[in-house]
C-alpha positions as CSV (number, residue, x, y, z in Angstrom):
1,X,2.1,-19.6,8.9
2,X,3.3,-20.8,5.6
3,X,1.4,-23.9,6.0
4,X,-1.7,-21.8,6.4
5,X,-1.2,-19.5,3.2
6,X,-0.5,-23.0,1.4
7,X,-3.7,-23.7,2.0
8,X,-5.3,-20.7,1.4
9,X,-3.7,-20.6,-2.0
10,X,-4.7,-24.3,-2.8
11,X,-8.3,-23.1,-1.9
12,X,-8.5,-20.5,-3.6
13,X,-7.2,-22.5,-6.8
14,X,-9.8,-24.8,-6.6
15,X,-12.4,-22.0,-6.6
16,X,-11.0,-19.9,-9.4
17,X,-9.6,-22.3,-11.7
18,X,-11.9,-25.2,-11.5
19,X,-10.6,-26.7,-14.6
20,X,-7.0,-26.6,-13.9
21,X,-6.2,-24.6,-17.2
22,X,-4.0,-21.8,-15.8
23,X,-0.3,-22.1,-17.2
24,X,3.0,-21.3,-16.2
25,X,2.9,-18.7,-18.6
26,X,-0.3,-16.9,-17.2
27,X,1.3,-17.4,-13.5
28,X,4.4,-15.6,-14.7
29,X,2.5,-12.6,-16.1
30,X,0.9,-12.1,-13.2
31,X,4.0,-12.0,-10.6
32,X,5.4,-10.0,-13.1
33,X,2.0,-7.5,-13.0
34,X,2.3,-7.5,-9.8
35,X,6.3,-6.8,-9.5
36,X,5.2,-3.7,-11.7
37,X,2.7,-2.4,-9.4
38,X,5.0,-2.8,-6.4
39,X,7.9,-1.1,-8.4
40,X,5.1,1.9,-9.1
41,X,4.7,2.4,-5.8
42,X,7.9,2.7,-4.4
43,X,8.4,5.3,-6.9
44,X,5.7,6.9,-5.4
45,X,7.4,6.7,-2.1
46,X,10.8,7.6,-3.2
47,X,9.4,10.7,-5.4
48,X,7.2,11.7,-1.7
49,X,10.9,11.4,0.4
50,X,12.4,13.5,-2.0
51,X,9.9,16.1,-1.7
52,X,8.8,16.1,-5.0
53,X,5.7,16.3,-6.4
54,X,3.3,13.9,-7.9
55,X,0.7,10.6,-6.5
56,X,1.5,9.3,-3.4
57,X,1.3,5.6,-2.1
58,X,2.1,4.6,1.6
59,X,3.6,1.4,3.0
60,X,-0.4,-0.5,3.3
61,X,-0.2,-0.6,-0.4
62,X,3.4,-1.4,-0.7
63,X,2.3,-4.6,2.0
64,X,-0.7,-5.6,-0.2
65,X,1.6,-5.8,-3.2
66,X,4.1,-7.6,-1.5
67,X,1.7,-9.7,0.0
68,X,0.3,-10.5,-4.0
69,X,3.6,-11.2,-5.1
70,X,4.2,-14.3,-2.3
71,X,0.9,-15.6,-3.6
72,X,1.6,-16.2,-7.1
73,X,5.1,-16.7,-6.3
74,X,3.6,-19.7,-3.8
């Protein structure tokens, strides 16, 4: 399965970044982005299981995020 998101990722490379000119530095901004938005939502959740209230998130959006995060971090 990793082999398979390797590729996916290498793909996807190619087509966005046709030139190669993404850094390490743009890379790390983005898993960071997305370490913010996951951290967002599981405030969400925890403020929901605490009965408080406020916007709610459910655990579709905390996969996505999760699922961005093992992306960049690939």
């Amino acid at each position: 399965m990793l082999k398979q998101l390797r590729k996916a990722n290498q793909d996807r490379q190619k087509e966005w970044d046709t030139n190669q000119v993404l850094s390490l530095l743009y890379y790390g901004n983005a898993i960071a982005g997305e370490v913010g938005e996951l951290c967002n939502i599981i405030k969400k959740l925890d403020r929901e299981a605490l009965g408080l209230r406020g916007s709610k998130s459910n655990s579709k959006e905390l996969a996505d995020e999760l699922a961005d995060i093992i992306i960049y971090a690939d």
